[in-house]
Structures are given as C-alpha cells and as structure tokens.
C-alpha positions as CSV (number, residue, x, y, z in Angstrom):
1,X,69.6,74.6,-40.8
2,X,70.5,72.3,-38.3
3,X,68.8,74.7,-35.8
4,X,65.6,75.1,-37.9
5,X,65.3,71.3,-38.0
6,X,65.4,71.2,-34.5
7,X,62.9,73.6,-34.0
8,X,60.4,72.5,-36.3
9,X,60.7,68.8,-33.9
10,X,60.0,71.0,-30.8
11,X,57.1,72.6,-32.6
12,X,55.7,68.9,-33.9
13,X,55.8,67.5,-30.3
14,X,54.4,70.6,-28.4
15,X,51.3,70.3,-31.4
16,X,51.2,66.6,-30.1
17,X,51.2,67.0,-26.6
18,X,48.2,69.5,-27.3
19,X,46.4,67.0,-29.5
20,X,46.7,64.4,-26.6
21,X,45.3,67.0,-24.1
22,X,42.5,68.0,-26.2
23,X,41.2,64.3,-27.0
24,X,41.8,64.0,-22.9
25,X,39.6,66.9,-22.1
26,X,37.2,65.5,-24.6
27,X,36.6,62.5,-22.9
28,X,36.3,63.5,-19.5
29,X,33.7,65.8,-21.3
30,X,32.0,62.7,-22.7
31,X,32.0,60.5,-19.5
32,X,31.0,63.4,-17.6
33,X,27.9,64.5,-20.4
34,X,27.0,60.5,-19.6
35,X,26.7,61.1,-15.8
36,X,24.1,63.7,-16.2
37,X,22.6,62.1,-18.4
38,X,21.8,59.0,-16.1
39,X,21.3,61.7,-13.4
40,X,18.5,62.6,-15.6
41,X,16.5,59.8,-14.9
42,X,12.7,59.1,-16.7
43,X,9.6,59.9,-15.0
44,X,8.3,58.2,-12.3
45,X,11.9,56.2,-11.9
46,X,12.9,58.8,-8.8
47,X,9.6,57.4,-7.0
48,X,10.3,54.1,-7.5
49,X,13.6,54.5,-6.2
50,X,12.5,56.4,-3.1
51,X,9.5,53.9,-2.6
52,X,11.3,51.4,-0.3
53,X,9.4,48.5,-2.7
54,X,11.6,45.1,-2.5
55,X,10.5,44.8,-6.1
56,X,12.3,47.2,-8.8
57,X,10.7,47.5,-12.5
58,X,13.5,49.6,-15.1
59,X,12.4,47.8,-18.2
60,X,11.9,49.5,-21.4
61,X,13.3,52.7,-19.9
62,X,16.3,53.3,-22.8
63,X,18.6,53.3,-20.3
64,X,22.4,52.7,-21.8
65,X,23.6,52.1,-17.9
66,X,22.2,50.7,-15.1
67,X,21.5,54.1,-13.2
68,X,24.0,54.1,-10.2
69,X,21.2,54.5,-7.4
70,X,20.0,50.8,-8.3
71,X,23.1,49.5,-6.3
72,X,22.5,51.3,-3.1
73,X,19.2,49.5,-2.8
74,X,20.1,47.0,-0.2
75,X,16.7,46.1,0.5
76,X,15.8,45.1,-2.9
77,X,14.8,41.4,-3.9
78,X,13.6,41.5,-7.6
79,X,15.1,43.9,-10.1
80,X,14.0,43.8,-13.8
81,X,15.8,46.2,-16.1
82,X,14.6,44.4,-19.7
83,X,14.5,46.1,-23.0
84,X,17.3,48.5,-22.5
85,X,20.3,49.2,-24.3
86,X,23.0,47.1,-21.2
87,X,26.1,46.0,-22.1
88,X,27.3,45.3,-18.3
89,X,26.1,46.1,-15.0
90,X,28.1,48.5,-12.1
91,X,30.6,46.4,-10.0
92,X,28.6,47.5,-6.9
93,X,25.4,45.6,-7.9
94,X,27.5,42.8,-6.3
95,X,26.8,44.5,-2.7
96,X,23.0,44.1,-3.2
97,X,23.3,40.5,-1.7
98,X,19.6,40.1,-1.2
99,X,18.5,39.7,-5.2
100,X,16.7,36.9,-5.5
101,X,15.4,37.5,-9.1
102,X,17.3,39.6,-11.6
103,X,15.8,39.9,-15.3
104,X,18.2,41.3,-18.3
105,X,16.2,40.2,-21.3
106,X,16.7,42.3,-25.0
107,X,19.4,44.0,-23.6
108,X,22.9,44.1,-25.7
109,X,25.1,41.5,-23.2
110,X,27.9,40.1,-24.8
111,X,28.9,38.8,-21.9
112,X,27.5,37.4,-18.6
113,X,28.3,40.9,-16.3
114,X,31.4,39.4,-13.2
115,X,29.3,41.5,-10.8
116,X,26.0,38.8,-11.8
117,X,28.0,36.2,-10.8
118,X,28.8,37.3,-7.3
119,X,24.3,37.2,-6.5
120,X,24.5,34.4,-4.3
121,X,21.1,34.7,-3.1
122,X,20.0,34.4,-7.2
123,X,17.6,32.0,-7.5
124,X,16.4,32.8,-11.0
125,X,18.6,34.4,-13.8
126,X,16.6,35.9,-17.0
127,X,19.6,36.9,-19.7
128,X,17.5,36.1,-22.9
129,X,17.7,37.7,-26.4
130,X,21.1,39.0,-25.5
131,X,24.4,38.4,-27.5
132,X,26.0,36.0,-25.6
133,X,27.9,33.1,-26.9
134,X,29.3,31.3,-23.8
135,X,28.8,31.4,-19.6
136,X,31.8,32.6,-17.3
137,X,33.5,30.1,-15.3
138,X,32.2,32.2,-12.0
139,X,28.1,31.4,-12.7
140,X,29.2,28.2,-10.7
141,X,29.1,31.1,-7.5
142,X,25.3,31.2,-8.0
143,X,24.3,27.7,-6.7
144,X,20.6,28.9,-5.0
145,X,19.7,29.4,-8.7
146,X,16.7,26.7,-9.7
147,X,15.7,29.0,-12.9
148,X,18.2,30.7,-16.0
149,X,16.7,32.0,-19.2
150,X,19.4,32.3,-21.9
151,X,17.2,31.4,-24.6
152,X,17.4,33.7,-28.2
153,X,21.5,34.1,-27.8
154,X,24.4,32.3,-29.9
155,X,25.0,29.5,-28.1
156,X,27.1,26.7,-29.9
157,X,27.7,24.2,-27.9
158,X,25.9,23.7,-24.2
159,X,27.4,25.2,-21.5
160,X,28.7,22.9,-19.0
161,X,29.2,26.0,-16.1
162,X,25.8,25.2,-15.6
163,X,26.8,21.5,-14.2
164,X,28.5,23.3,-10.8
165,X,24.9,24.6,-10.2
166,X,23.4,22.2,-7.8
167,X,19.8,23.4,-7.7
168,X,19.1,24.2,-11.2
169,X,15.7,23.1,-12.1
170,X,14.4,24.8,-15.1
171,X,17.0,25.8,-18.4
172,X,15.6,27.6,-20.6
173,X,17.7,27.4,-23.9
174,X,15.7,27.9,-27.1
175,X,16.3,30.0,-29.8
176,X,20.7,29.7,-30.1
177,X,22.3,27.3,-32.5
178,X,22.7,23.7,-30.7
179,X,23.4,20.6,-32.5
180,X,23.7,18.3,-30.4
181,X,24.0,17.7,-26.1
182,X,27.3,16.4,-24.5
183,X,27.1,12.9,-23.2
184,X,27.7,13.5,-19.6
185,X,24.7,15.9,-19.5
186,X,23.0,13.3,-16.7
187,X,25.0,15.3,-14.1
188,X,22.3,17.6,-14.2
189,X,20.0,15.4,-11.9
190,X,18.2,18.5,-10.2
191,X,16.9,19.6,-13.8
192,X,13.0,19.2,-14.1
193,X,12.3,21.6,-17.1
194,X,14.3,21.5,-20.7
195,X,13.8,23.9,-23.5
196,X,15.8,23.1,-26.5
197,X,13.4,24.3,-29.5
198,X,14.2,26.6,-32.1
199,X,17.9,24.7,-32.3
200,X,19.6,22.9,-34.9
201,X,18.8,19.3,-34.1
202,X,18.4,16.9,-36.9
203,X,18.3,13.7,-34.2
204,X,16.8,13.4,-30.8
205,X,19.8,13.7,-28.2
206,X,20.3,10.0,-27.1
207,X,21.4,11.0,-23.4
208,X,18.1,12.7,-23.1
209,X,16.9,9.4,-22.7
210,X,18.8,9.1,-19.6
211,X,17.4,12.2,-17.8
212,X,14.9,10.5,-15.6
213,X,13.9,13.5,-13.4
214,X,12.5,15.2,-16.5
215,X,9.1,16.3,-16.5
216,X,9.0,18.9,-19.4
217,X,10.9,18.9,-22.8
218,X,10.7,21.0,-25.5
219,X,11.8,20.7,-28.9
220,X,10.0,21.6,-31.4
221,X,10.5,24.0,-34.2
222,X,13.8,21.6,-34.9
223,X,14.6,19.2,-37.5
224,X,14.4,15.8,-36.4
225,X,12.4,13.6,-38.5
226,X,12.1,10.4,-35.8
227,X,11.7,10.3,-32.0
228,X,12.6,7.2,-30.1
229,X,10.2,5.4,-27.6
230,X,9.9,8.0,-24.1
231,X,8.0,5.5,-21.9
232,X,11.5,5.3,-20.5
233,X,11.4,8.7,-19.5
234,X,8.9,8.0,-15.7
235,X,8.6,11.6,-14.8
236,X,7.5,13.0,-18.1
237,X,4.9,14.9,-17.5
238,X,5.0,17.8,-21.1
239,X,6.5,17.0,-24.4
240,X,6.2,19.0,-27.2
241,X,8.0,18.6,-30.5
242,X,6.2,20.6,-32.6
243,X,7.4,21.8,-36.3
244,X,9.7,18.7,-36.3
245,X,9.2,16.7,-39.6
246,X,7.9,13.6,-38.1
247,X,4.7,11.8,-39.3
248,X,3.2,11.1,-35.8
249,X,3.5,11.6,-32.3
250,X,6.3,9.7,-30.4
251,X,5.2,6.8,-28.4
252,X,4.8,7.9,-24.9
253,X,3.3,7.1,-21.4
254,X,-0.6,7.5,-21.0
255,X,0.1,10.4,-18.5
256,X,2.2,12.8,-20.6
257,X,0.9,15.5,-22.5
258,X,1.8,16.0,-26.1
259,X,1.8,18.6,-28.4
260,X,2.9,18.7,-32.1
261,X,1.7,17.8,-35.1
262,X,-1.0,15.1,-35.1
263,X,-1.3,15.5,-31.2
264,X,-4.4,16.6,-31.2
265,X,-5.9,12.9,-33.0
266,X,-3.8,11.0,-30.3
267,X,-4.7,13.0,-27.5
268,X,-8.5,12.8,-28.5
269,X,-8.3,8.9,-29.4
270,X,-6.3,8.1,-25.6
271,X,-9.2,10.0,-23.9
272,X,-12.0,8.2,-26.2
273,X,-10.0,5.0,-25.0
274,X,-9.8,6.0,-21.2
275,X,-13.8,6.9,-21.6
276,X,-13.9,2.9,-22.8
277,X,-12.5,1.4,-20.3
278,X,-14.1,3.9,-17.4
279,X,-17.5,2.8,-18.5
280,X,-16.5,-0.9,-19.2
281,X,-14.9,-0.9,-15.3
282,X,-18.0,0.8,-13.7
283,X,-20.9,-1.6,-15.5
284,X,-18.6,-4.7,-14.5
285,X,-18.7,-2.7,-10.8
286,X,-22.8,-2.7,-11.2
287,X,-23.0,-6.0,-12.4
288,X,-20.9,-7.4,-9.4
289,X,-22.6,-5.5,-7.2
290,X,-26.1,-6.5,-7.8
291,X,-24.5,-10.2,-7.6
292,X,-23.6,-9.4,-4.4
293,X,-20.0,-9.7,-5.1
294,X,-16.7,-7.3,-3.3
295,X,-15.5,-5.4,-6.7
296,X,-12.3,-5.8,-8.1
297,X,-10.5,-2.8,-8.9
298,X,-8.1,-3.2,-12.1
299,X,-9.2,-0.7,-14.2
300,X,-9.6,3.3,-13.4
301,X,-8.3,4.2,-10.0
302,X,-10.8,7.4,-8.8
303,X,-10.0,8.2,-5.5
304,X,-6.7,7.7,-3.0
305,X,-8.8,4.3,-1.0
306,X,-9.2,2.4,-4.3
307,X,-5.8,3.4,-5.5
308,X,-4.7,1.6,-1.7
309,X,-6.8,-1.2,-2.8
310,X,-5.2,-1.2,-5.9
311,X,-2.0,-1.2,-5.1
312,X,-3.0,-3.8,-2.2
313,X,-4.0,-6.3,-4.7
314,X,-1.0,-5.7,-7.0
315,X,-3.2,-4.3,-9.6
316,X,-1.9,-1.3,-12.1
317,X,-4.2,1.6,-13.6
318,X,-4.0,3.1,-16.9
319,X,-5.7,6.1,-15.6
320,X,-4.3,6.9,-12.1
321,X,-3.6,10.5,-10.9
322,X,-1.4,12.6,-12.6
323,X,1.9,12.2,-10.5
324,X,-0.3,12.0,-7.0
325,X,-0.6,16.0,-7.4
326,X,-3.6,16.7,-9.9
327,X,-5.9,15.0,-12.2
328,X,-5.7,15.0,-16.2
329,X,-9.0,16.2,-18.0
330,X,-8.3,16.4,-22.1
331,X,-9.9,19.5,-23.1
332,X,-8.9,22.0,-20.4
333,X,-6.4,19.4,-18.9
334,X,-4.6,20.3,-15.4
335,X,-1.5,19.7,-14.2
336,X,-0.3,20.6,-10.7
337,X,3.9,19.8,-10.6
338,X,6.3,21.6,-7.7
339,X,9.0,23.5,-9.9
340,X,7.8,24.5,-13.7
341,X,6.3,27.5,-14.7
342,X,5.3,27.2,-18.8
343,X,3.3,28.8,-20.9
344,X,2.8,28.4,-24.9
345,X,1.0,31.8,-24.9
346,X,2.2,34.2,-22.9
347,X,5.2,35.1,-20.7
348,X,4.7,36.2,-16.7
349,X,7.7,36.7,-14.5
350,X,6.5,36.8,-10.1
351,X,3.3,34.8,-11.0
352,X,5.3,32.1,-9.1
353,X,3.0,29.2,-10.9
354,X,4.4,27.4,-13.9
355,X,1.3,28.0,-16.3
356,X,0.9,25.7,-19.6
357,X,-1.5,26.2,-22.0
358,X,-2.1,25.2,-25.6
359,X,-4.3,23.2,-27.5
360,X,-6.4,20.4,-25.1
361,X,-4.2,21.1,-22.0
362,X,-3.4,23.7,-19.4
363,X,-0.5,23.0,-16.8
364,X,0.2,24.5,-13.5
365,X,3.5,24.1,-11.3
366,X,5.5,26.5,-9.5
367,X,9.0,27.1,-11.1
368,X,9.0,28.2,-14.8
369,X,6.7,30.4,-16.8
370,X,7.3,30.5,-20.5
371,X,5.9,31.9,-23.8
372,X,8.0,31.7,-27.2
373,X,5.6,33.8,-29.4
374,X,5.1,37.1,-27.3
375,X,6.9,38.2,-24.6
376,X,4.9,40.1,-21.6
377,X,6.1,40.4,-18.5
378,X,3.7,41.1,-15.3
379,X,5.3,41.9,-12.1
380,X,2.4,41.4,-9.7
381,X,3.3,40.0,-6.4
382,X,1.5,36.5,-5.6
383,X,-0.4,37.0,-1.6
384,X,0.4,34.7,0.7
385,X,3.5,33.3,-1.4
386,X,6.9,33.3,-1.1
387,X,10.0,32.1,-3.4
C-alpha cells in the first residue's frame, strides 16, 4: 500500500508539472497571437509610418497597444493616438526625445504611463477622459510643459506634482470630483488658464483670489451659489461660471468677459453704458473744439497717442485696450492674449491659437484650445508657425 501511495504522489505531481507547462505554452501562445495582431496594422497606418511626417495621427484606430514601430520614429514631434483601447505605453517611447505634443485622450489609462514622464521636450500633455486618479511623482521631469489636459478623470484632490512644473500655463481639469483647492496653490505663478467646471464646488476657492496672473477661469456647471468681488483679479481677461446657482453675474472689471447666466443683460447694459460715455466724450471733444479749446482726454482712450496723453495727464479710461493686445467689440468681441487656446464650441489640437467663442464674444490667444460639449480634433499644421 505504502508503495501505491507513493505512486499515486508521483502520478499527481507529474499531472501538475503538465498543467503548469500547458498554461505556459498557452501564454506564450497568447502574447505571441497579440504580436501579429499589432503586426497587422489598419489601413493606411503602414504609410503614415513610412511617410517621414513629424506629425503622427493613430486615433480611433482600436488599437489595444501602441504598435511597436511608433517608438523608432525618432523624427517625430506630435503623436496623437486618442480613442483607443491604451492602458500604457512601450518603455521605448522614452527614446523618442523630440515629442513636443503627445495626445492620449478616451483611452483606458489608470495611470500616467513612466515612459510619459521621461518626454522632456513635452510641451503639451493631453490625458483626458482616462481613468486616472492621481499624477506620478516623475511628471515633475516634464518642466517644458505649458499645456496638460486631464480633465473627465477621478481626480479627488488637486494634484500638487504639477507645482514642480515651472512653465505650466494652461490646466485643464474639468469634469473629476474636486471640492475644494489647497491653500498654497499660488505657487503656480506661470498658470494663465484654469478649468475647474463640472467639479464639486459648493464655494468659490478663496486662494483663487490670490492667483493674479490669471486671465481665464472656468467654473461653471458647479454648485456655488455666491461669487466674491474679482476686480482683484488684474489679468482677468474670461470668466465663466455658468450652471452655478447664483442670481447674477459676479462683480468684475469692465474688461473681462463673462459668461453665465444673466451675462448676456450685463454684458449688453456695460456696452450700452461704454456707447454713453463714447458719445458724451466726443460731443464735449466738438464742443471744445469749436471753442477753440486743447481737448481733455478722460473718457474713452482710442488710439496708443491719446492713451500717452492720458496717462500723461494722470487720467484713467474705462474703455482702454483690452490688455495693450486687441480691442473688445460686444457682439463678435476679440480678444488677442499670448498663451490660451479656448473654445466653448469645438475642440482643435495644432491650430496653435486659443479660440473662444460663445454667446457675444470670441477670444483668440495662442496656448489652449478647448470645447466641453463635443470633442473634434483637427491636426492641420499652422504656416509660418512654430510651438
């Protein structure tokens, strides 16, 4: 018996050892069914590959991995592999030092991929409607980047990584599940655009109050039902705080552009007010002028000599132009900044201009370019321009 025991535990482990060789050979089977299958690559992706183009387009391909090739592209500048099935990238995307613009959006990124991290040369990071729920410790490697899109993710808290980043100009953070900003948030001086809508704020962030180089904030769609006084806020040039429950528009400087609820009233009835006092300063102009008398300019400054005058005399304006770069016209207003790209309507990555437009104003800068409603991404190169 003692024998037959014996035997039947020899028989049992030799029946293991099988099992573990079969599930071996079955996943060498897998991995290696997975290579030809990214060998098999869509139509029209060999071409691009073989094209020599700086700029790479793999979005919306169904691609589970980033096909292999991509990181052997050492020439390439601007790769956009949205609307796939990603959950990392290859290690040797890292050897592609010259990215300057890398777009992962609706891809399924729990995590920010190490190899990202190690794009020096990034200067703008696209990673929304992903799964994330923090930033690595390593993003503070990327400090050329002035643009990162992480909105539509599961942020908690803000992510203070993105304080090591020296040049970052334009956050994009909509759409996770913020409740409130950390206190020492001011060490972000470089930052020039905010978006913070689609959150869970039920008051308006104090230290926001204390982010003077701001020139566009977003929060709407939150729940904050009273906004403090933004004069405060000099470089605000765009605030919108739409589908907030607040009965009027916050009190804010003549030059900034609202939108919300109401906006449209306040906007209309500060133009019909700038109209006033444009026609009340050029009759007294007429009227001292026919008496033979020098003008005084203290009223709407139109041109860069009477704005010298102006400030010669120590007179102010209530209509000068809109940050020295462009001129505010309600009803197709303009706005020329140097960083922002934003758009209410639709999205365009490589247009290289920030374009805003919604109801009674359209902005132009040169940073962000945003759209919360419908995504559409255009790759067409700008002539003449580069980042």
């Amino acid at each position: 018996m003692g024998n037959s025991s014996r035997k039947g535990e020899g028989e049992e482990e030799e029946e293991g050892g099988k099992d573990g060789e079969e599930e071996e050979f079955t996943e060498k089977k897998k991995k290696k069914k997975e290579e030809e299958v990214e060998d098999e690559l869509p139509l029209g992706v060999e071409e691009l590959f073989e094209s020599g183009d700086p700029v790479l387009d793999l979005s919306y391909r169904k691609f589970k991995r980033l096909p292999s090739r991509v990181c052997g592209l050492m020439h390439l500048e601007k790769l956009y592999a949205c609307g796939n099935s990603l959950r990392t990238l290859p290690e040797n995307i890292s050897h592609v030092q010259g990215l300057r613009i890398l777009a992962l959006d609706f891809n399924k990124m729990e995590d920010v991929p190490p190899a990202v991290c190690q794009l020096i040369n990034l200067t703008r990071l696209y990673l929304g409607s992903n799964r994330l729920m923090s930033l690595p410790p390593e993003l503070r490697n990327l400090r050329s980047l002035r643009c990162l899109w992480v909105e539509s993710n599961y942020f908690q808290s803000f992510p203070r990584e993105l304080y090591d980043l020296p040049n970052l100009k334009s956050l994009q953070i909509g759409d996770n599940r913020l409740k409130t900003l950390p206190s020492d948030l001011v060490r972000m001086e470089a930052l020039r655009g905010l978006w913070l809508y689609g959150n869970r704020f039920d008051t308006f962030p104090k230290v926001l109050l204390r982010m003077q180089g701001l020139e566009i904030l977003d929060l709407d769609r939150n729940k904050i039902s009273e906004f403090p006084s933004l004069k405060r806020l000099k470089g605000l040039c765009l605030f919108s705080y739409d589908h907030n429950p607040v009965e009027e528009p916050p009190n804010v400087s003549d030059e900034v552009l609202v939108v919300g609820e109401g906006a449209a009233e306040f906007l209309e009835a500060r133009e019909a007010r700038k109209e006033r006092l444009r026609k009340a300063a050029e009759l007294e102009a007429e009227e001292m002028a026919q008496a033979g008398e020098e003008p005084v300019i203290h009223g709407i400054l139109k041109n860069s000599s009477s704005k010298q005058a102006a400030n010669e005399a120590g007179t102010t304006s209530g209509d000068t132009d809109f940050k020295d770069e462009g001129d505010v016209e309600e009803a197709g207003t303009e706005y020329d900044g140097v960083e922002l790209e934003y758009d209410v309507e639709g999205i365009e990555y490589e247009t290289e201009e920030l374009i805003c437009e919604g109801e009674g104003f359209e902005y132009e800068g040169e940073e962000l370019e945003y759209d919360r409603a419908h995504m559409d991404y255009e790759y067409e190169e700008l002539e003449g321009r580069q980042d």
